[in-house]
C-alpha positions in Angstrom: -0.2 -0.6 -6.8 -3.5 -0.3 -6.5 -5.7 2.8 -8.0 -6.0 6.0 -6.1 -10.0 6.7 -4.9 -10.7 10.5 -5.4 -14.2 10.7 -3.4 -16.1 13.8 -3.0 -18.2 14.5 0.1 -21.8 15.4 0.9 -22.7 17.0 4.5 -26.2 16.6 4.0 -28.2 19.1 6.8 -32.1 19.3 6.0 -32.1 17.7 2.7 -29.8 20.2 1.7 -25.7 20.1 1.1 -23.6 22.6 3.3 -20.4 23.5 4.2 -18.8 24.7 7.3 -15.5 25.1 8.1 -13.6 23.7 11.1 -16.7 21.2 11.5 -18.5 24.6 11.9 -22.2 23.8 13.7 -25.7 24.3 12.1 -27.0 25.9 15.0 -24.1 28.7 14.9 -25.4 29.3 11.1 -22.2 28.5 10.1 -23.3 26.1 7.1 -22.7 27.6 3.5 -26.2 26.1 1.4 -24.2 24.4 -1.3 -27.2 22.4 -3.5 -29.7 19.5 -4.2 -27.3 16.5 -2.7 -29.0 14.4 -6.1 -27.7 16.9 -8.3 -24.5 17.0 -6.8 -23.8 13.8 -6.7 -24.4 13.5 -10.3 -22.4 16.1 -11.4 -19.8 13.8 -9.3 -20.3 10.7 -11.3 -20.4 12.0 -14.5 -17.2 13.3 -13.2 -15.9 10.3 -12.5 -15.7 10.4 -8.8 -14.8 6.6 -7.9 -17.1 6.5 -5.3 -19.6 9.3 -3.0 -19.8 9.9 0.6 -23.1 11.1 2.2 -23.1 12.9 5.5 -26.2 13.4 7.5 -25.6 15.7 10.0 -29.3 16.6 10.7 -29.3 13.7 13.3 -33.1 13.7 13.7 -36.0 10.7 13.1 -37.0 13.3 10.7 -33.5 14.0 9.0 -33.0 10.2 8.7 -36.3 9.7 6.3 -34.8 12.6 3.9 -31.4 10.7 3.6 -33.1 7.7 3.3 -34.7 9.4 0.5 -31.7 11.4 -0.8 -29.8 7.6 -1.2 -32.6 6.6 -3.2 -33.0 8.8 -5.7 -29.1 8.9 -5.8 -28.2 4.8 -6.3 -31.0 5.1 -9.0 -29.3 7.5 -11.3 -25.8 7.4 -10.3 -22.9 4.1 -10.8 -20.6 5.0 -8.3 -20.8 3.3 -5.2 -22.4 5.7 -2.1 -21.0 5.5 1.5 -23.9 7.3 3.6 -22.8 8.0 7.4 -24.4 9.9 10.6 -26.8 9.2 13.2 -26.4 5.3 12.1 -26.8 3.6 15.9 -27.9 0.3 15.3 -27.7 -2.6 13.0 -31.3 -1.5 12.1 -30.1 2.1 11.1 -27.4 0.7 8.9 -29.9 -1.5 7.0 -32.5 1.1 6.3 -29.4 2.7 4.6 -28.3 0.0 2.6 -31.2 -1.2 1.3 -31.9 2.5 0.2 -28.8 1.8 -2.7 -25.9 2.3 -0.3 -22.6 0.3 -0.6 -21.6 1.4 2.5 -22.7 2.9 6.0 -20.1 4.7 8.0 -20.3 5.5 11.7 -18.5 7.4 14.1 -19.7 8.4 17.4 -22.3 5.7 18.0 -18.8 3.3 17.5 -17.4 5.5 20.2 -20.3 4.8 22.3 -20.6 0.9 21.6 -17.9 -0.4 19.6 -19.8 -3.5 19.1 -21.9 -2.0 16.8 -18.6 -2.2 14.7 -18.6 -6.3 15.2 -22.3 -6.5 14.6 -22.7 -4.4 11.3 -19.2 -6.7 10.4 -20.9 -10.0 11.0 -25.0 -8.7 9.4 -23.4 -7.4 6.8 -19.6 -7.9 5.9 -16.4 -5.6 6.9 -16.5 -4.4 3.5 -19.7 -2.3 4.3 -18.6 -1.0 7.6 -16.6 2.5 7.7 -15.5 3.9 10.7 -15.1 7.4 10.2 -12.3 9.2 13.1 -12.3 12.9 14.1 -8.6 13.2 15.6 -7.3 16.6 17.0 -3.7 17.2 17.5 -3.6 17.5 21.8 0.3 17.0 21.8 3.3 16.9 19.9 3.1 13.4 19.1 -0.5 12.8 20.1 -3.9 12.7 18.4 -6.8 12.7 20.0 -10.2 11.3 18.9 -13.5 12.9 19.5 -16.8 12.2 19.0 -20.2 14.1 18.6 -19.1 16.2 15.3 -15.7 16.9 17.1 -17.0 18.5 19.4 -16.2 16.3 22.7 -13.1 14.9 23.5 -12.4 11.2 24.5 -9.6 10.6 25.8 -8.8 8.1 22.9 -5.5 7.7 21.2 -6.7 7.8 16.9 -4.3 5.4 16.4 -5.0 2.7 18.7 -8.8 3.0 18.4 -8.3 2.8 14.9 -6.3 -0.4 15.3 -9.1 -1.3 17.4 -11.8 -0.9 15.0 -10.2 -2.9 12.3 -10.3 -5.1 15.4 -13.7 -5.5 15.9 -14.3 -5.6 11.8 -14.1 -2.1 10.3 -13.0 -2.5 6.2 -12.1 0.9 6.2 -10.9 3.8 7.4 -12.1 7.5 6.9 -9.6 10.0 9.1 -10.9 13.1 9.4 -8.1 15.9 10.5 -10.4 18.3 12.6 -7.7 20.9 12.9 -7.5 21.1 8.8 -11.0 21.1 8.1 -12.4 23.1 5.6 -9.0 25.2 6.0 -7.7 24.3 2.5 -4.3 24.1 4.2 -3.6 20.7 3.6 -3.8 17.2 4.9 -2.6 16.5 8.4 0.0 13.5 6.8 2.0 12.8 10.0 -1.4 11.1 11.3 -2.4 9.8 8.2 0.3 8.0 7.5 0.9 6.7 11.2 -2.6 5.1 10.8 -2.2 3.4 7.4 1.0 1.7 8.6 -0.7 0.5 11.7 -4.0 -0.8 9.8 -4.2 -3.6 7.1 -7.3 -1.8 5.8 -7.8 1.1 3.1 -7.4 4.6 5.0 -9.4 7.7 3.2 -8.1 11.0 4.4 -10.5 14.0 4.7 -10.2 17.5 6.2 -7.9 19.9 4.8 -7.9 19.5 0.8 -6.9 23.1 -0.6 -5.1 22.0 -3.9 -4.2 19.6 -6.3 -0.4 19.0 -4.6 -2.6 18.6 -1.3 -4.1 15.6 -2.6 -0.8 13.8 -4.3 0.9 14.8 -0.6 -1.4 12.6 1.2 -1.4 9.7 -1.1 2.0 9.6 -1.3 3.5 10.8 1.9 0.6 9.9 3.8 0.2 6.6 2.5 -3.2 7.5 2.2 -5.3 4.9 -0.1 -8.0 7.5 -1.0 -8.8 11.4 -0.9 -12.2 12.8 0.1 -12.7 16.6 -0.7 -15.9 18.6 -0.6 -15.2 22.0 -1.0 -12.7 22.5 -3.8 -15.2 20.1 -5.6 -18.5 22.1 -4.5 -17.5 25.8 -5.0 -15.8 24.4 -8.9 -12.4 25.2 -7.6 -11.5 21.6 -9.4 -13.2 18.8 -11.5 -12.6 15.1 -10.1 -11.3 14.8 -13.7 -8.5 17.7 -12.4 -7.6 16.1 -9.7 -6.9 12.1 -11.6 -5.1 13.9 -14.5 -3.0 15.7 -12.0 -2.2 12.2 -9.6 -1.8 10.7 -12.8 1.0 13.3 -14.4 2.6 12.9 -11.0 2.8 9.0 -11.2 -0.5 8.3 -8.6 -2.6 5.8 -10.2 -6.1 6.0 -10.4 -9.0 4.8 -12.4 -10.4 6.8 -15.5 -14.1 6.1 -16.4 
C-alpha cells in the first residue's frame, strides 16, 4: 500500500492566511487572520507535511501577483511539493504558478465553467500537475451536489460523475472538499469520499471537516481516501503533522517519515 499524504492547507486572502468556517466569506469578516503563509508553510515542512496546498481566495489581478509572490519565496526555502489553487482560468494562469516553484495548480470553478481547461492544462503540462479541487453539498439522501464560486452557487452537478468526468478530461487528482463539514471539526463526510475514490483511478485528498486524529485514520481507511488536508487543527497547534503520522502509523496507516 502506498503511504498516506498528510497535507496542510493555506487559504491565502491578501497575502495573509485565514480561516473561516463553513467556507465563511471575507466580505462577511468572517476570516480568522492566522499568519505570514511563508512562515507557515515552513513550520509545515519542518514538520514533515508531505506536501502544501495554497489557496488564493483574494481572486483579484492584484491578489494573483502576491501569491505569485508568496509561492516564490515558499519553493525557495521549503522541499515539500506546493499545490497553489484559485482564480487559475487559463493555461496562462496555471503557468505563472508553476514557474513561480509550484508542483501543482489546482482549479475549481473556472473547470466548472470550461472543463477544457482540465484537457488543456493536461496536455501543456501533464495530468500530474492538474488538481481539480470539488465543493459537494449533501442535497439528498444519496445525493451530492457540486458547487462552484467558493460554494456558494449550486450546479446542478452530481460530485461523483463530474469527478469521473474530470479524470476524464485529464485531472491526476482529486481534492473533495465536504462543504457541510467545513471548518466544523466534526469529521470527514466518508460516505462521499469513499464513493469517489472507488469510482476514480486517481489519488482522492479529502478536506473539510478534520476535528481529530481518529478523523483523519476514518477517512483513510473507511473513506478510501489517499490523502488528508487539514488547516485548522494544524494552524491554531491543536496537532503537529508529526501527531497526526505517529498516530496513522500506531493504527497501521502508512505514511512517510522525513
Amino acid at each position: 500500500m502506498l503511504a498516506k499524504r498528510v497535507i496542510p492547507c493555506l487559504d491565502v486572502h491578501a497575502g495573509h492566511v485565514t480561516r473561516g468556517v463553513q467556507f465563511g466569506k471575507a466580505e462577511a469578516g468572517e476570516l480568522r487572520n492566522v499568519g505570514d503563509p511563508v512562515e507557515l508553510a515552513l513550520r509545515y515542512n519542518e514538520q514533515g507535511a508531505d506536501e502544501m496546498v495554497f489557496f488564493d481566495i483574494t481572486a483579484s489581478a492584484h491578489g494573483r501577483a502576491t501569491m505569485i509572490d508568496v509561492i516564490q519565496r515558499a519553493a525557495d526555502q521549503c522541499f515539500m511539493p506546493l499545490t497553489v489553487g484559485g482564480g487559475l482560468r487559463t493555461v496562462e494562469d496555471m503557468h505563472a504558478m508553476l514557474k513561480a516553484g509550484a508542483d501543482k495548480v489546482s482549479i475549481n470553478s473556472s473547470a466548472i465553467a470550461t472543463p477544457d481547461l482540465i484537457r488543456a492544462g493536461a496536455e501543456k503540462f501533464g495530468s500530474q500537475c492538474i488538481v481539480v479541487s470539488i465543493d459537494a453539498k449533501r442535497t439528498a439522501p444519496e445525493h451530492w451536489e457540486v458547487f462552484s464560486h467558493g460554494g456558494r452557487k449550486p450546479t446542478g452537478w452530481d460530485a461523483i460523475e463530474w469527478a469521473e468526468r474530470a479524470v476524464s478530461l485529464g485531472a491526476g487528482e482529486i481534492v473533495l472538499n465536504s462543504i457541510d463539514a467545513d471548518g466544523t471539526k466534526a469529521g470527514y463526510d466518508i460516505e462521499i469520499t469513499r464513493r469517489i475514490s472507488e469510482s476514480v483511478g486517481v489519488p482522492i485528498v479529502a478536506s473539510g471537516g478534520a476535528g481529530k486524529l481518529e478523523h483523519m485514520a476514518e477517512v483513510l481507511i473507511m473513506g478510501k481516501a489517499d490523502a488528508v488536508l487539514a488547516a485548522s487543527i494544524f494552524h491554531f497547534g491543536e496537532y503537529t503533522v508529526g501527531d497526526v503520522k505517529r498516530f496513522l502509523a500506531q493504527h497501521g496507516i502508512p505514511v512517510r517519515f522525513t
